[in-house]
N, C-alpha and C positions, 0 to 999 in steps of 0.2 A: 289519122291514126296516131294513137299517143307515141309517144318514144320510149315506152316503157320494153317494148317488143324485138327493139335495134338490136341487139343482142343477138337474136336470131335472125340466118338466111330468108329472104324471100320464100326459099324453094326449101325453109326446114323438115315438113311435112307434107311434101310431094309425093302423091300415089296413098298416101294413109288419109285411112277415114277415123272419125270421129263422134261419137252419139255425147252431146249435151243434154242430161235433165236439168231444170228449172231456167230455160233457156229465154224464157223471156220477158226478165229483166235481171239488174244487177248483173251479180258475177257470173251468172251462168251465161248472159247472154255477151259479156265482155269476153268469156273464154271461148266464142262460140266464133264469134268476132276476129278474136286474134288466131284462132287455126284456120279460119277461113285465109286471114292475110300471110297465113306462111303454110299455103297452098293444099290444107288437108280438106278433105270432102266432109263434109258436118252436119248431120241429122240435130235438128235441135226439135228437144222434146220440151211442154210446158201442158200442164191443164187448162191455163188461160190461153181459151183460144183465137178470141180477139185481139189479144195482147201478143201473143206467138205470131201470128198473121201479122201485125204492123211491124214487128221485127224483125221479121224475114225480109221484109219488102227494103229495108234498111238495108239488108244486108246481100243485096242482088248489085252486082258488080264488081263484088271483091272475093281475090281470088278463083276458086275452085268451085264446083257445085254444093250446093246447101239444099236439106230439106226441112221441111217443116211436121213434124208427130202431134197432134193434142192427147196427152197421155198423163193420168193421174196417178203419180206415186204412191196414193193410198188405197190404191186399187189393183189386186193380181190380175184380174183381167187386162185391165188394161196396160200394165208391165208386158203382158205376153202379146197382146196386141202391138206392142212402141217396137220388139225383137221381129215378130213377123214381118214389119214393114223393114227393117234393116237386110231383114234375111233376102228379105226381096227386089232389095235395091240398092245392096250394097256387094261390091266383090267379097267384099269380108269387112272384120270388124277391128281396128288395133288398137282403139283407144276409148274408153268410158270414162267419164266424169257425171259423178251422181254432185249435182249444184242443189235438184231440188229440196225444198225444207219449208217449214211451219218455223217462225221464230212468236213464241207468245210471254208474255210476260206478265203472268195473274200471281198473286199473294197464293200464298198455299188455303186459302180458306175458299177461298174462289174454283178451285181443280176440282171439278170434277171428275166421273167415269170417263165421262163422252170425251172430254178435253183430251185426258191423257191418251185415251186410244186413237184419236185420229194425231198427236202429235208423234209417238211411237208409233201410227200407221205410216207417218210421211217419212218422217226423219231418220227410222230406224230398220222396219221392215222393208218399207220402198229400197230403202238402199239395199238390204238384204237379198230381195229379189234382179234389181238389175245387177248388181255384183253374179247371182247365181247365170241370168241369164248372161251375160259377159263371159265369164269363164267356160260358160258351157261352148261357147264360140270359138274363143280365144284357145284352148286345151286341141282344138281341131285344128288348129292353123300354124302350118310351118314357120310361120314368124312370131308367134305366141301374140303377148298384146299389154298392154298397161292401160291399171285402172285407180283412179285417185279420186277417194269417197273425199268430199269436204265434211270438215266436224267441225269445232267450233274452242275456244279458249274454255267457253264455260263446260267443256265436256271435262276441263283440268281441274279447274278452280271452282265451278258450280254457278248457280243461277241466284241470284236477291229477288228475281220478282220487279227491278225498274226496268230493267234493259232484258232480260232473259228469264224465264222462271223455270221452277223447278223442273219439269216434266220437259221443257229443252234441250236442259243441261245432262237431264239424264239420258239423252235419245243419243247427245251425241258424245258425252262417252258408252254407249254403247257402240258408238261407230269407231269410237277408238279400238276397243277390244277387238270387234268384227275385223278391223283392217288387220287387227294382227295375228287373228283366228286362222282367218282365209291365207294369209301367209302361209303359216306355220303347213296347211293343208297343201299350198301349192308347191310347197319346194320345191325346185331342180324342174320347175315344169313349162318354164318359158311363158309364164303371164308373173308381170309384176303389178304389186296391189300397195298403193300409200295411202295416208290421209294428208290432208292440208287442212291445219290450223290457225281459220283466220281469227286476226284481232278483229279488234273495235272498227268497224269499216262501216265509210257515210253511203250508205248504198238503198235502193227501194225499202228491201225487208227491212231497214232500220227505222224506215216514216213512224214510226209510233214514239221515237225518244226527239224529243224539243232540241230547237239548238243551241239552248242553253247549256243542257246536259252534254250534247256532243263536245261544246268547246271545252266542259270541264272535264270531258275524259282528254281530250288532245293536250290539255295542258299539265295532265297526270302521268302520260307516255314519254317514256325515254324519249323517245324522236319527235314529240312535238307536234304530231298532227295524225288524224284518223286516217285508218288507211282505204282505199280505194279499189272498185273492183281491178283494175286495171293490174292494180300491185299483187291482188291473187290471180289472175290471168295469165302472168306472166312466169309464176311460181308453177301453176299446173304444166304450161309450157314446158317447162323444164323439168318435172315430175313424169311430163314423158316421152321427153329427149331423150336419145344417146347419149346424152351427159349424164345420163342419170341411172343410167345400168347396172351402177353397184350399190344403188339406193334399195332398199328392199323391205317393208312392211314397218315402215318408219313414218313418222307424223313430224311435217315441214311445218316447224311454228312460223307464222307471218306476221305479226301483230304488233311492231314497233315497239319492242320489247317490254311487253305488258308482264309473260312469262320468264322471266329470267330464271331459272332451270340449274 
């Protein structure tokens, strides 16, 4: 286990459960990982279900109980299918992280209908829907809950088309807005809702950029190197810890300071 997690007790997230989308690979499956090691119970959800299945199996010995959802973020059906099995095997729900996302990167001449709809189907609506089902759980629950949509830098700054394009960029600052929609809607109601804004990170969803390219973003970044899902793992960690109670519909930039603000 990296030492990026020291930080927190073993027993951070003892007796809290946890639902992961896009849980298996990358960051969804690194934060699925690190609640497992600081003792929360973890549904991890992904549509790849042979890919979910050998990550799970990875992740049988550490910690708490873990389970495994195949559930398609572009699909309402199957959203309300991923909450039925929580509802049914879970005491309750305290914490959601929507990880899963489409990252594509076509020229604008190339976008189609169909493109844009299933990128907005995954990135935007999918989050829209497990945000709703979350809340509808969490607003029931004497201990409320937190939920941390991941967006992305290009939701700030926008998409070129080599590394992210346009219809990316726009899903996830939609997901900016949504995070601070759903704030503004929950006030005073004991579920907190953030984004996490990753940078440039060498991760699965990245295989499409060369690493040529990665070393020239790393040597363009204040900090000198791409970041890791590890390094946004440990970010959500704390998006929803007690240390983070007076955080509130706020978007945590992570990205070795790409955004300087």
């Amino acid at each position: 286990m990296t030492d990026a997690y020291a930080t927190f007790a073993q027993d951070s997230f003892a007796g809290r459960t946890v639902l992961v989308t896009g849980a298996a690979s990358g960051m969804g499956f690194e934060t699925a990982r690190a609640f497992l090691s600081k003792g929360a119970e973890v549904v991890l959800c992904d549509r790849d279900a042979e890919g979910l299945s050998k990550r799970h199996d990875e992740l049988k010995g550490i910690g708490a109980s873990s389970h495994e959802v195949v559930a398609d973020m572009g699909d309402p059906n199957s959203i309300r299918r991923m909450f039925d099995y929580c509802d049914a095997n879970l005491a309750r729900l305290d914490n959601v992280v929507t990880c899963a996302a489409i990252i594509t990167a076509k020229r604008i001449p190339e976008q189609d209908w169909a493109h844009w709809q299933r990128v907005l189907g995954v990135n935007l609506l999918g989050t829209f829907f497990t945000v709703q089902g979350a809340v509808q759980r969490m607003q029931g629950s004497p201990n409320g809950g937190n939920i941390v949509c991941v967006a992305s830098d290009a939701g700030v700054h926008g998409g070129g088309g080599l590394i992210a394009d346009t219809a990316y960029a726009a899903s996830k600052a939609g997901t900016l807005s949504l995070v601070k929609s759903v704030a503004r809607e929950l006030a005073g109601k004991k579920v907190r809702i953030n984004a996490l804004n990753p940078g440039p990170t060498d991760s699965p969803m990245h295989s499409h950029v060369d690493q040529a390219l990665k070393d020239r973003i790393a040597a363009n970044l204040p900090i000198r190197r791409m970041g890791q899902p590890d390094d946004m793992a440990a970010a959500i960690l704390f998006l929803c810890s007690d240390a983070a109670s007076f955080i509130y519909g706020a978007a945590l930039d992570v990205d070795g300071g790409s955004m300087f603000r």
